[in-house]
C-alpha positions as CSV (number, residue, x, y, z in Angstrom):
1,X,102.9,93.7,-80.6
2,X,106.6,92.1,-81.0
3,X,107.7,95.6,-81.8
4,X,106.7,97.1,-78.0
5,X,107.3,93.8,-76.1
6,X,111.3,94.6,-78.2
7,X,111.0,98.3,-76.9
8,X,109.6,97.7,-73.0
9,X,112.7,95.2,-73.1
10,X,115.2,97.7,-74.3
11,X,113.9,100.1,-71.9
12,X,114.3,97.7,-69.3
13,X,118.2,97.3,-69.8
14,X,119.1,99.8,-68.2
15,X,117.7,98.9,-64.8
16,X,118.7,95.4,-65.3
17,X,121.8,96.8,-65.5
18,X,121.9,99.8,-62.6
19,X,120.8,96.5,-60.1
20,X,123.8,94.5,-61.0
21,X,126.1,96.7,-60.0
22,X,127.6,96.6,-56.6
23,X,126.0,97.9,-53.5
24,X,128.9,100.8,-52.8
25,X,127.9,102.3,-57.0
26,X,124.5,102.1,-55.5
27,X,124.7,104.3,-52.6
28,X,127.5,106.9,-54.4
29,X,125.0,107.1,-57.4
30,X,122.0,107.9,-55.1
31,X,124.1,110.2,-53.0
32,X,123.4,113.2,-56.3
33,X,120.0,113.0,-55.8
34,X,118.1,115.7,-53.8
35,X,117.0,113.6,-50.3
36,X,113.1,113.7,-51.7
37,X,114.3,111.6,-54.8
38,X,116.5,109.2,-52.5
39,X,113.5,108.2,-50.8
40,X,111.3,107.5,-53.8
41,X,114.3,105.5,-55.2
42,X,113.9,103.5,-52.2
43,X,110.4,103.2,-52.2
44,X,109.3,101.4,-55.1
45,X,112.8,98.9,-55.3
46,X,113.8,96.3,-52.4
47,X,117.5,96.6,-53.7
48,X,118.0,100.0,-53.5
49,X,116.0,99.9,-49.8
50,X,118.7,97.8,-48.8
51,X,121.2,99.8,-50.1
52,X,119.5,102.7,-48.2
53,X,119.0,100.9,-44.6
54,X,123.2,99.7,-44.7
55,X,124.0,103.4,-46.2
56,X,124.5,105.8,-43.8
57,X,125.8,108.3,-45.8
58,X,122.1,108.1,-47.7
59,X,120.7,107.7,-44.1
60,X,122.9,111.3,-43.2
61,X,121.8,112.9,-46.6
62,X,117.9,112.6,-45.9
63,X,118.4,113.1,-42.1
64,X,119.7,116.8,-43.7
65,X,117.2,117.4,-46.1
66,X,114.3,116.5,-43.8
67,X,115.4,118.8,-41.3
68,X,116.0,121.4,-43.3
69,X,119.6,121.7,-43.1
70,X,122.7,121.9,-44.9
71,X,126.2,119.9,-44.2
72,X,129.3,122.2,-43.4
73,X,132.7,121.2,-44.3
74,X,134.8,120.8,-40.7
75,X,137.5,123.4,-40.7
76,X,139.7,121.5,-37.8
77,X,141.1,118.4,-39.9
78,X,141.5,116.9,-36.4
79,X,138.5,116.0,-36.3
80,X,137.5,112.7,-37.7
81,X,133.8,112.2,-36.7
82,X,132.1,110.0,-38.9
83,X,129.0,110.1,-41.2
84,X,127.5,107.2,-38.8
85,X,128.6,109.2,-35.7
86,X,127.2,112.6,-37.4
87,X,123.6,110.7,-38.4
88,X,123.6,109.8,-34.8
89,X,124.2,113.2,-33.2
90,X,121.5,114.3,-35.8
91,X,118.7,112.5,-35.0
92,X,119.6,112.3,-31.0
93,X,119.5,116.2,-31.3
94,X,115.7,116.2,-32.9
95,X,114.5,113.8,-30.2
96,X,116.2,115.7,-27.2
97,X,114.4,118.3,-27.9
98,X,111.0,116.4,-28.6
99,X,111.7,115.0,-25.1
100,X,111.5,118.8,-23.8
101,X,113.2,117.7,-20.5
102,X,113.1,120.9,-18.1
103,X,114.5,119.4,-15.5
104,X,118.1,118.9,-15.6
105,X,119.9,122.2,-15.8
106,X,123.0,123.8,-13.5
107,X,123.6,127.4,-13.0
108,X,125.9,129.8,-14.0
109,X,126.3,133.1,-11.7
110,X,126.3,136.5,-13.6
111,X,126.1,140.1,-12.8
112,X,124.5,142.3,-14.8
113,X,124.2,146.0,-12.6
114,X,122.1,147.7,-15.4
115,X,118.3,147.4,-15.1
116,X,117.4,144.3,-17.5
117,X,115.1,146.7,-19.9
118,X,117.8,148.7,-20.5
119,X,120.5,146.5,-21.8
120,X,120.1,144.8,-25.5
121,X,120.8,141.1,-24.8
122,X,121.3,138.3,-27.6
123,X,122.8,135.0,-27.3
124,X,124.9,132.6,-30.1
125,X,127.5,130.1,-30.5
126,X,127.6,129.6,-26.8
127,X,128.2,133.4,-25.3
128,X,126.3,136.2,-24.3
129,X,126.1,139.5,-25.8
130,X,125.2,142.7,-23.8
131,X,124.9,146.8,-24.8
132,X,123.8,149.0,-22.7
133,X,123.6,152.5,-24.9
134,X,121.6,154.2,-21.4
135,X,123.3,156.8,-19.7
136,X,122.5,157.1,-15.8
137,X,126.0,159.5,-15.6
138,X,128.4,160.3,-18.0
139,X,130.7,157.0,-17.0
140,X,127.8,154.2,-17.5
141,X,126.5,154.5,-20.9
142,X,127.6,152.6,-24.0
143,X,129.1,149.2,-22.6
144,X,129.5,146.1,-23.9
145,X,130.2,142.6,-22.6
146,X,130.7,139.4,-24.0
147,X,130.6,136.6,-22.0
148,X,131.0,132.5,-22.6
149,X,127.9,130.5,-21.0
150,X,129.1,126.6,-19.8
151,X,131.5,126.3,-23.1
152,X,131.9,122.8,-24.2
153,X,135.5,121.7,-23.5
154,X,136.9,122.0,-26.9
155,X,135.2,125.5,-28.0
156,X,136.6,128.7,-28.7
157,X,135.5,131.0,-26.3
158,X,135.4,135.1,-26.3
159,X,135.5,137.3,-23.1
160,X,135.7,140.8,-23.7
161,X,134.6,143.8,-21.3
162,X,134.3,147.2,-23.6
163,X,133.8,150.1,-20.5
164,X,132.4,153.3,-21.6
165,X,133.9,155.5,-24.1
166,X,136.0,152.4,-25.2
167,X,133.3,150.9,-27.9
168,X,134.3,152.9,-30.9
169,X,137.7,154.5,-31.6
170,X,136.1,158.6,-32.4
171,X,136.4,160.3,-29.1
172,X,133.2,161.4,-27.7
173,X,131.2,159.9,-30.4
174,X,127.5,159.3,-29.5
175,X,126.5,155.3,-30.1
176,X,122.7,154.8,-31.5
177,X,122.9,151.0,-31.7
178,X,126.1,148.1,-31.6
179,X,125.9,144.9,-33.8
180,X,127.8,141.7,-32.8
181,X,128.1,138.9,-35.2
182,X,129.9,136.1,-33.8
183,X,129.8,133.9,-36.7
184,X,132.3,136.6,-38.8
185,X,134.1,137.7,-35.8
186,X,132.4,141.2,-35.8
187,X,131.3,144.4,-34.1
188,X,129.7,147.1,-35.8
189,X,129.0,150.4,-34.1
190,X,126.6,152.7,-35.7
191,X,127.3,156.4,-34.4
192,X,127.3,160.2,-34.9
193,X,130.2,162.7,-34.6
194,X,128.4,164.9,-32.1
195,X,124.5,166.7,-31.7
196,X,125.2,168.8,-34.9
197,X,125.8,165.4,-37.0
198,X,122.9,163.9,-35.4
199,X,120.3,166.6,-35.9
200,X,121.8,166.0,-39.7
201,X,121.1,162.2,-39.9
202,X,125.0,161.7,-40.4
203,X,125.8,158.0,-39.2
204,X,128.9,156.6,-39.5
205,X,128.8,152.4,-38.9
206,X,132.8,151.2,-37.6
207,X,134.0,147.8,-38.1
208,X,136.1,145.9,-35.4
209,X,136.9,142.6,-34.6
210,X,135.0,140.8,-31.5
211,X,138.0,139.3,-30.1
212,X,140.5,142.6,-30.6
213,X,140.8,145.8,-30.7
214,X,141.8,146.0,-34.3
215,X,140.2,146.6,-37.5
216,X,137.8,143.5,-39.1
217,X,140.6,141.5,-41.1
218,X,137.6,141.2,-43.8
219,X,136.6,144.8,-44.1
220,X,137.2,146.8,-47.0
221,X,137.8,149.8,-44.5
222,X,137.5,151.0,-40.7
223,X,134.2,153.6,-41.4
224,X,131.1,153.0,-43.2
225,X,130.0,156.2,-44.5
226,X,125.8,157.4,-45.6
227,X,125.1,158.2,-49.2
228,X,122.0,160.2,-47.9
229,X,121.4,162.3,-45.1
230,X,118.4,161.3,-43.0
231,X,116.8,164.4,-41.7
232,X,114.7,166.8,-43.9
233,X,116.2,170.5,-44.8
234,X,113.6,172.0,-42.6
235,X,114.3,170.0,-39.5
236,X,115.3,173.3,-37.1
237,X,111.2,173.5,-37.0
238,X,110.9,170.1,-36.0
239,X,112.0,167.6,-33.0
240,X,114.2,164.5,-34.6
241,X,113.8,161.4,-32.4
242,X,115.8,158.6,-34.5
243,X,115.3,154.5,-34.4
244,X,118.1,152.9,-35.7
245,X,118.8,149.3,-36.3
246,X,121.7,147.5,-37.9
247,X,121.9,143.5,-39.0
248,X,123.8,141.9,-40.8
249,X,124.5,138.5,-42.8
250,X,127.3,137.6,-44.7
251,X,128.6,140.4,-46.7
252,X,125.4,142.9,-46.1
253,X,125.7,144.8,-43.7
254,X,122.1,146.7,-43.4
255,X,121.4,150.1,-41.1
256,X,117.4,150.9,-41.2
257,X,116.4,154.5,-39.4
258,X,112.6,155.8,-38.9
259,X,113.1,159.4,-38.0
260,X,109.7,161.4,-36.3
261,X,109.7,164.4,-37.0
262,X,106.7,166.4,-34.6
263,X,106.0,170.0,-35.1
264,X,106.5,171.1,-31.4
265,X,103.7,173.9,-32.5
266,X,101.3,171.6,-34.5
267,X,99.8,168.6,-35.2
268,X,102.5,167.3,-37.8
269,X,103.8,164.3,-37.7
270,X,105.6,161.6,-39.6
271,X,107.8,159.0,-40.3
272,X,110.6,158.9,-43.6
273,X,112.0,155.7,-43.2
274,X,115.5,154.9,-44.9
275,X,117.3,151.8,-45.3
276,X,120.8,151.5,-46.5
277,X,122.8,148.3,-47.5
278,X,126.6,148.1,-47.9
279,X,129.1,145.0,-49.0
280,X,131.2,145.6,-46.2
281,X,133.6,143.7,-47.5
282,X,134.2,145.3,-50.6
283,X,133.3,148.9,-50.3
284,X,132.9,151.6,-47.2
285,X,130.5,153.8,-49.8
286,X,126.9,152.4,-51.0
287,X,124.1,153.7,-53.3
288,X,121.8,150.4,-52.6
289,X,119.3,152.3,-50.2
290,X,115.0,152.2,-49.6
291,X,113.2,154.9,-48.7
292,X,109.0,155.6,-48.2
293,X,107.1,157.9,-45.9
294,X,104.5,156.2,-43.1
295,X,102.6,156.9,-40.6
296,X,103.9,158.2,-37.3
297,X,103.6,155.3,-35.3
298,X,107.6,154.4,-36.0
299,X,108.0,150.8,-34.5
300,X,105.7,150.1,-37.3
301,X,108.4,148.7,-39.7
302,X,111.0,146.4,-39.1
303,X,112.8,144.4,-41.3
304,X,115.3,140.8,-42.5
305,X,117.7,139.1,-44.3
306,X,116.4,136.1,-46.1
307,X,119.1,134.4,-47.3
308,X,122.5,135.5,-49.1
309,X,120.7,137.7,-51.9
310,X,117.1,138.7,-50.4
311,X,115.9,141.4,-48.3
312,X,112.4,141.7,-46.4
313,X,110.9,144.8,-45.6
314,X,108.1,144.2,-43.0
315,X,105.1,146.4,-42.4
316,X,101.3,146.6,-43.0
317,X,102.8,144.2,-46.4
318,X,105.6,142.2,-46.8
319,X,108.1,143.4,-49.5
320,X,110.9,141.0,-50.7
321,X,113.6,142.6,-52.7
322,X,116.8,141.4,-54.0
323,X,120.2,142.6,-53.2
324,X,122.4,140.7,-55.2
325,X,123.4,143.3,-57.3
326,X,124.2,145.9,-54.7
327,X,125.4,148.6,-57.6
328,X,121.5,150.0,-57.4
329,X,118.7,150.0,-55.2
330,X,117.1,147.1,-54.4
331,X,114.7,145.5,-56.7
332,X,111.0,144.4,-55.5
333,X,110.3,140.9,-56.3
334,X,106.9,140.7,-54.3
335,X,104.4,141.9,-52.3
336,X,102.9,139.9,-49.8
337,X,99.3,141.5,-48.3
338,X,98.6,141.0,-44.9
339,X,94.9,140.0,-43.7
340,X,94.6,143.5,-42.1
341,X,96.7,146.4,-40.9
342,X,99.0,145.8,-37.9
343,X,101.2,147.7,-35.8
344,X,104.1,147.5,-34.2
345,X,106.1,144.6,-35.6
346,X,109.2,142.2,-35.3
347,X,111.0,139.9,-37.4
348,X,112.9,136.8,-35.3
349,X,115.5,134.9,-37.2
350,X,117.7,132.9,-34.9
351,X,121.2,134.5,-35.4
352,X,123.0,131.1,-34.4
353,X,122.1,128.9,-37.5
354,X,122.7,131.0,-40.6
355,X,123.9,129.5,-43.6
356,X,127.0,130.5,-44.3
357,X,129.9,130.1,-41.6
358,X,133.2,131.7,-40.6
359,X,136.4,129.8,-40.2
360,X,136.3,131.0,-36.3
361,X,132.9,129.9,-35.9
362,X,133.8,126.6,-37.8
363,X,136.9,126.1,-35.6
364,X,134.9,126.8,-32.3
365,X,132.1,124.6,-32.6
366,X,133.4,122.2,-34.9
367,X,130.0,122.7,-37.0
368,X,128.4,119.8,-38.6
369,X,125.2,121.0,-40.4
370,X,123.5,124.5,-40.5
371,X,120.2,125.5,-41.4
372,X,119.1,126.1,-45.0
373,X,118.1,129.8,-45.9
374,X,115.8,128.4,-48.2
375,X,114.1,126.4,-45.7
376,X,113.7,128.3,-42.5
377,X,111.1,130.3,-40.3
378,X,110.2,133.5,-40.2
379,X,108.5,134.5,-36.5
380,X,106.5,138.0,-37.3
381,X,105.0,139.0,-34.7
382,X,102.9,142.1,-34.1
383,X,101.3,144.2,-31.1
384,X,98.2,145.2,-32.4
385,X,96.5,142.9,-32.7
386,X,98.5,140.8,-30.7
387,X,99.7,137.9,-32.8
388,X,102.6,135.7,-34.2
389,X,102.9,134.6,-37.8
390,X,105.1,131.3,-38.2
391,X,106.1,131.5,-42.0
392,X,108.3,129.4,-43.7
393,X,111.1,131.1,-46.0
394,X,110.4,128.5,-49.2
395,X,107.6,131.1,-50.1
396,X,110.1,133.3,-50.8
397,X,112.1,131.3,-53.2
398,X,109.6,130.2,-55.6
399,X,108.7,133.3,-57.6
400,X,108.7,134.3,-61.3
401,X,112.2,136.1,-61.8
402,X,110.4,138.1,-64.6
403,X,108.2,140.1,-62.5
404,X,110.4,142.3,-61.0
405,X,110.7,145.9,-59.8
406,X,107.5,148.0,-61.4
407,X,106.1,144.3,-62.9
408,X,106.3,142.9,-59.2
409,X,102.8,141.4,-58.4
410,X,101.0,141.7,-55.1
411,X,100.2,138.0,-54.1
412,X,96.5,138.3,-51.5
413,X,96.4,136.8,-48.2
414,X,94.3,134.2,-49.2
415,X,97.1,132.7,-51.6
416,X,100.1,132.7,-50.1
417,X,99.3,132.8,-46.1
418,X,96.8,129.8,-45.3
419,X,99.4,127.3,-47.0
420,X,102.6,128.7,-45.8
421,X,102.1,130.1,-42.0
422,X,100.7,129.3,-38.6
423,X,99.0,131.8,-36.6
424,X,99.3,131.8,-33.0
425,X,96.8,134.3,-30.7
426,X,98.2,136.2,-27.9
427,X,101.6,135.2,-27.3
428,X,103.7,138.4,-26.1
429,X,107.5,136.2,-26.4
430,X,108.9,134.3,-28.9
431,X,112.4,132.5,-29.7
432,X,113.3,131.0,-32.7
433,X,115.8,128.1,-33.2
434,X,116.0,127.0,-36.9
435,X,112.9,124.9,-37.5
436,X,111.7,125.3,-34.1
437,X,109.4,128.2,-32.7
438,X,109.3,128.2,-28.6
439,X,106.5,130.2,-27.5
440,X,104.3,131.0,-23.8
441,X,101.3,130.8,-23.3
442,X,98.5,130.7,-20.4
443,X,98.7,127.9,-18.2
444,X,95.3,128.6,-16.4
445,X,96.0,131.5,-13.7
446,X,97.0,135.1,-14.0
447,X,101.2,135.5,-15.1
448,X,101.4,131.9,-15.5
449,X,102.5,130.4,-18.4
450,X,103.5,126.8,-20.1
451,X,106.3,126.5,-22.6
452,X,105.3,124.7,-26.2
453,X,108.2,124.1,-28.5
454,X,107.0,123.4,-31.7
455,X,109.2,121.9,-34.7
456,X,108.1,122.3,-38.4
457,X,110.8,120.2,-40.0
458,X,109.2,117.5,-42.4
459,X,110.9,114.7,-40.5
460,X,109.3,115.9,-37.6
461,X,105.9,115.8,-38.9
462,X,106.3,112.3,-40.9
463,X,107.9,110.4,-38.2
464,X,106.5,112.0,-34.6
465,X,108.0,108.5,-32.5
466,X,105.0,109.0,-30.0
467,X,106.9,112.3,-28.7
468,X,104.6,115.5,-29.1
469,X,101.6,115.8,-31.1
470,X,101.3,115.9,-34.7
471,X,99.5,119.3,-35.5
472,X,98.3,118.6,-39.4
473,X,94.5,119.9,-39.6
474,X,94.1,123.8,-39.6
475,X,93.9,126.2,-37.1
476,X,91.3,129.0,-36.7
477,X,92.5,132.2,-35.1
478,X,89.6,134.7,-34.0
479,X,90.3,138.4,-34.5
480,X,87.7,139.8,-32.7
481,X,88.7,143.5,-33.6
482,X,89.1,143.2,-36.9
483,X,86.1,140.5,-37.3
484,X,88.1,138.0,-38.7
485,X,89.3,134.4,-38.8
486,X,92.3,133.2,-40.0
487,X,92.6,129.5,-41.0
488,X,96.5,128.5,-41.3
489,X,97.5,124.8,-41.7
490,X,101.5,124.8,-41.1
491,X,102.1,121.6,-40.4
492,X,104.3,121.0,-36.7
493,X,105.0,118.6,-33.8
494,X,104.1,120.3,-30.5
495,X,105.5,119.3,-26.9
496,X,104.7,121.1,-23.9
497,X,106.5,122.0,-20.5
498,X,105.3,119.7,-17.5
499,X,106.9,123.4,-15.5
500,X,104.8,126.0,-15.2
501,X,106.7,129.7,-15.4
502,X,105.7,133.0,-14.0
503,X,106.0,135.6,-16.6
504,X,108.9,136.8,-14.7
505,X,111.0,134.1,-15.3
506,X,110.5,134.5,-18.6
507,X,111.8,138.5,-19.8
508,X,115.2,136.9,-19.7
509,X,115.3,134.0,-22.0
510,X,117.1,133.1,-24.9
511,X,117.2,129.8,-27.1
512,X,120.2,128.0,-29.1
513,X,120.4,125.1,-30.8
514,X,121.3,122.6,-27.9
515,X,120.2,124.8,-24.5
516,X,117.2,126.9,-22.8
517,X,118.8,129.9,-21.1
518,X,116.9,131.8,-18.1
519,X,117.6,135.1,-16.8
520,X,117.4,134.6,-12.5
521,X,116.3,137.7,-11.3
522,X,117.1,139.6,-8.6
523,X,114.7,141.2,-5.8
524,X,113.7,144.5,-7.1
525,X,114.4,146.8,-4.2
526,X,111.7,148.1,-2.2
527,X,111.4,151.8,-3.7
528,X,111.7,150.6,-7.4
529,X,109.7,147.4,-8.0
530,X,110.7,147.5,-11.5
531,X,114.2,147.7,-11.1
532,X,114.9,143.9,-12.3
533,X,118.8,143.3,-12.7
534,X,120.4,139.5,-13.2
535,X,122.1,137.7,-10.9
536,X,122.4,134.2,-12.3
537,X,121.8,132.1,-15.6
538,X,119.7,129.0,-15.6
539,X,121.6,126.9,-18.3
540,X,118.9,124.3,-19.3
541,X,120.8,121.2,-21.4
542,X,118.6,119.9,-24.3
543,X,120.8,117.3,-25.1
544,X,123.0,115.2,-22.9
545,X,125.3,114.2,-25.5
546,X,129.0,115.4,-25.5
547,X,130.3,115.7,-29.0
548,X,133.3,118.3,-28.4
C-alpha cells in the first residue's frame, strides 16, 4: 500500500510543479496545444481556467479552432493590431452575421450592357469579376471587367477593362472560358488557335497578371500546353460541342472538358471527359490528367480542389484523388456512393477564404485568419432531383493512406453521408462563405423567397447566444421519385431574413466574408422580357465594424 501511495505522489509532482509556475509559462505552454486540448486543460483545473479567462491569446487560439480557421501572418508590418483587438474582430464578425441585419445597406451604381445570363460573374476580396465569352457582333465578345465594390479605405483595389480581342495576347484566338484568381494576382485564358485546333481538342491556357498586361511574375512560362488531344480520330463524322472549365488553387492549375460527340446521322452519343492538372508554377507541360467515358448528358460532372494536395471528381460518386505528386496521374484515395443517381451537378467552394494567401492579397486586406481546408463545406448541389448536399471537407482527411489507387475502397452512403452532410430539398441557389451556407427558399407565395444563413462552425453550435436556432436532431428529406428518405444530422445555427425576396432579386447575388451583394435589375424592355441587364449593386454590410 506504501509502495502506490509513494508512486500516486511521484506522479503528482509534476503537476505540483506545472501550477507553481507563473501565470505567463501557463498560457505560452497551453498555446502548443491543438484548441480542443486547451479547453479540456481548462476544464477540469481552476488555475489553468484562470489562466484561460485573462489569456487572450488562448482566448484567440480557440476562437480559431472553433471556427474553423487558420491565423495568417500580416504581410504590412504597419500594422500593429493586437491579439485582444483580433479576438474581438473575430467573434463580433460570427455575431454580425448571426444578427442577419438586411436592413442597412447603400448602393453602388454599375452598368453591365450584356444580358445578365450571358456574362460569368464571381466576386472576392472586395471586387467584381465579369466575362462575357457571347458574341452578338464580331466587337462584343470576349470581355472582361474587374471592378472594386465599396473598398475599405486602406485596401488595394484593381480596375481593369479588357475590350474584345484584348484578353489573350494570340491574334484572333477563340476564348472557351477565363479564370481570375485574385488571391495570386492571376488570369488564365483557356483558348484555341482557330476552328481547325478546336475541332482537334487543342487548348492552350495563358497566364497574365490581373493588374497588368504582363506575364504572371510566378509562372514557369506564358502558355500552358495539352499532353492529350481531346477529340476522337474519327471526329469529321461527328458534331464536337466542348464544355470547358478551368480552377485553380495554389500551384494547380486544373482545365476539365466533356466533349459530345452526336452522330448527325444516328443515335450515337457520348461524353469522353478529360481532366488535366498542371504546377503552373513550375512547368508549362503535364502528364497528371483523368479521363472516363459517360453518358451524354454532359453537365453531369463537375468537379474541386480540396485543399493543397486533393482533387474531387464529382458525379453519380464522389472520387477523391491526390495530386501531390503531379509527376503521374492522380491517384484515387476514395470513393464516396451517392444515395441514387443524379444529374446535372455543381460544386460551390467560396473562392474568397482559401487557405493559402498571396502577398497582394495579404497587403490588400491586411488578412487576419482564413479558413482551414481541412475544415470547410462543400455545397453539391444537383438538378435532378433537385437538392443540395452541405458536406464538411474533414471526411476527406481522415482516410487509410494505404488503400490507394486499385486498393481504394468504396465507402456506402449509409457510412459516410448521414454523419457528415445536411440535405436541403428544393433549393435552386446557393452561396457559400467558409462555414456558412446562404440558401432561398419559399416564403409562402409563388417567386417568393426568405433568406436562411446557416453557420456549421462548432462554436456556433456550442454557444448559439440566443441568436438563430440550434439545428442538432436530424433532418428527413423525402425523395419522392426515387422513394427515398435521407436522414442527415449536420449540426448548424440557422437565422432567417425578416425581408422577403422575389426570385428576381435574387439571379444576381454573391456572398463574401463581411457583405450580401444584390444585382438591381433593370426593366426588361417590352419586346424581350428576359433581357435582364444590371444597373446597380445593393452592397448589404454584415458587419459595422471598421478594421482597415
Amino acid at each position: 500500500m506504501n509502495d502506490l501511495i509513494d508512486q500516486a505522489e511521484k506522479d503528482a509532482r509534476p503537476t505540483v510543479e506545472f501550477l507553481a509556475l507563473a501565470d505567463e509559462l501557463h498560457s505560452y505552454i497551453l498555446s502548443f496545444l491543438p484548441w480542443q486540448d486547451i479547453l479540456r486543460c481548462t476544464s477540469v483545473c481552476k488555475a489553468l481556467r484562470q489562466t484561460y479567462v485573462s489569456s487572450s491569446e488562448l482566448q484567440y487560439i480557440v476562437e480559431l479552432g472553433g471556427q474553423r480557421l487558420l491565423s495568417v501572418p500580416i504581410a504590412d508590418f504597419g500594422n500593429h493590431t493586437s491579439v485582444s483587438q483580433r479576438l474581438q474582430l473575430l467573434r463580433y464578425k460570427a455575431h454580425a452575421w448571426l444578427q442577419f441585419n438586411l436592413h442597412a445597406y447603400s448602393f453602388q451604381p454599375f452598368s453591365m450592357q450584356a444580358q445578365f445570363y450571358e456574362v460569368g460573374i464571381s466576386l472576392a476580396d472586395g471586387h467584381l469579376y465579369l466575362w462575357s465569352r457571347y458574341y452578338e457582333t464580331e466587337d462584343s465578345g470576349n470581355w472582361a471587367k474587374i471592378v472594386p465594390i465599396l473598398p475599405k479605405p486602406s485596401q488595394k483595389t484593381i480596375e481593369r477593362h479588357w475590350s474584345p480581342g484584348s484578353l489573350c495576347s494570340v491574334p484572333n484566338a477563340h476564348i472557351v472560358d477565363v479564370y481570375m484568381d485574385p488571391t495570386q494576382n492571376l488570369i488564365a485564358i483557356a483558348y484555341t488557335v482557330n476552328n481547325d485546333t478546336l475541332q482537334e481538342g487543342r487548348f492552350y491556357v495563358e497566364l497574365r497578371a490581373l493588374d497588368g498586361d504582363h506575364i504572371h511574375p510566378q509562372a514557369a512560362g506564358q502558355t500552358l500546353f495539352l499532353s492529350v488531344l481531346t477529340a476522337q480520330d474519327n471526329h469529321d463524322w461527328f458534331t464536337i460541342t466542348e464544355v470547358l472549365k478551368i480552377k485553380v488553387l495554389g500551384r494547380h492549375l486544373a482545365l476539365q472538358c466533356s466533349p459530345v460527340f452526336d452522330d448527325p446521322v444516328g443515335t450515337t452519343s457520348r461524353v469522353i471527359w478529360w481532366l488535366q492538372l498542371w504546377d503552373w508554377q513550375h512547368s508549362t507541360t503535364s502528364n497528371c490528367n483523368l479521363s472516363d467515358t459517360m453518358a451524354h448528358f454532359r453537365e453531369s460532372i463537375d468537379f474541386c480542389f480540396v485543399g493543397n494536395d486533393r482533387l474531387l471528381m464529382a458525379s453519380d460518386e464522389l472520387k477523391l484523388y491526390s495530386i501531390e505528386d503531379m509527376s503521374r496521374e492522380p491517384q484515387l484515395l476514395a470513393c464516396y456512393s451517392l444515395p441514387f443517381p443524379v444529374a446535372s451537378m455543381r460544386c460551390h467552394l467560396p473562392i474568397d477564404d482559401i487557405a493559402h494567401g498571396s502577398q497582394m492579397q495579404m497587403q490588400a486586406q491586411q488578412t487576419l485568419w482564413t479558413s482551414d481546408p481541412e475544415h470547410r463545406l462543400l455545397c453539391y448541389s444537383t438538378f435532378r432531383p433537385s437538392l443540395v448536399f452541405v458536406i464538411s471537407t474533414r471526411l476527406f482527411f481522415n482516410l487509410d493512406s494505404e488503400h490507394v489507387g486499385e486498393k481504394a475502397v468504396t465507402i456506402p452512403w449509409q457510412n459516410w453521408g448521414p454523419t457528415n452532410t445536411r440535405v436541403f430539398p428544393d433549393s435552386w441557389k446557393v452561396w457559400v462563405s467558409g462555414n456558412r451556407v446562404l440558401l432561398p427558399f419559399p416564403a409562402g407565395t409563388r417567386s417568393q423567397y426568405r433568406l436562411h444563413m446557416m453557420d456549421f462552425s462548432p462554436l456556433a453550435v456550442e454557444r448559439r447566444q440566443g441568436l438563430g436556432r440550434v439545428v442538432r436532431e436530424p433532418s428527413a428529406t423525402e425523395i419522392h421519385k426515387q422513394g427515398k428518405t435521407l436522414i442527415t444530422s449536420l449540426p448548424y445555427v440557422e437565422v432567417v431574413s425578416d425581408i422577403v425576396f422575389d426570385s428576381v432579386e435574387l439571379i444576381g447575388m454573391w456572398v463574401d466574408r463581411d457583405r450580401i451583394y444584390l444585382a438591381k435589375m433593370m426593366d426588361p424592355p417590352e419586346d424581350n422580357p428576359e433581357d435582364r441587364r444590371m444597373d446597380q449593386l445593393k452592397v448589404i454590410e454584415m458587419s459595422v465594424v471598421d478594421h482597415s
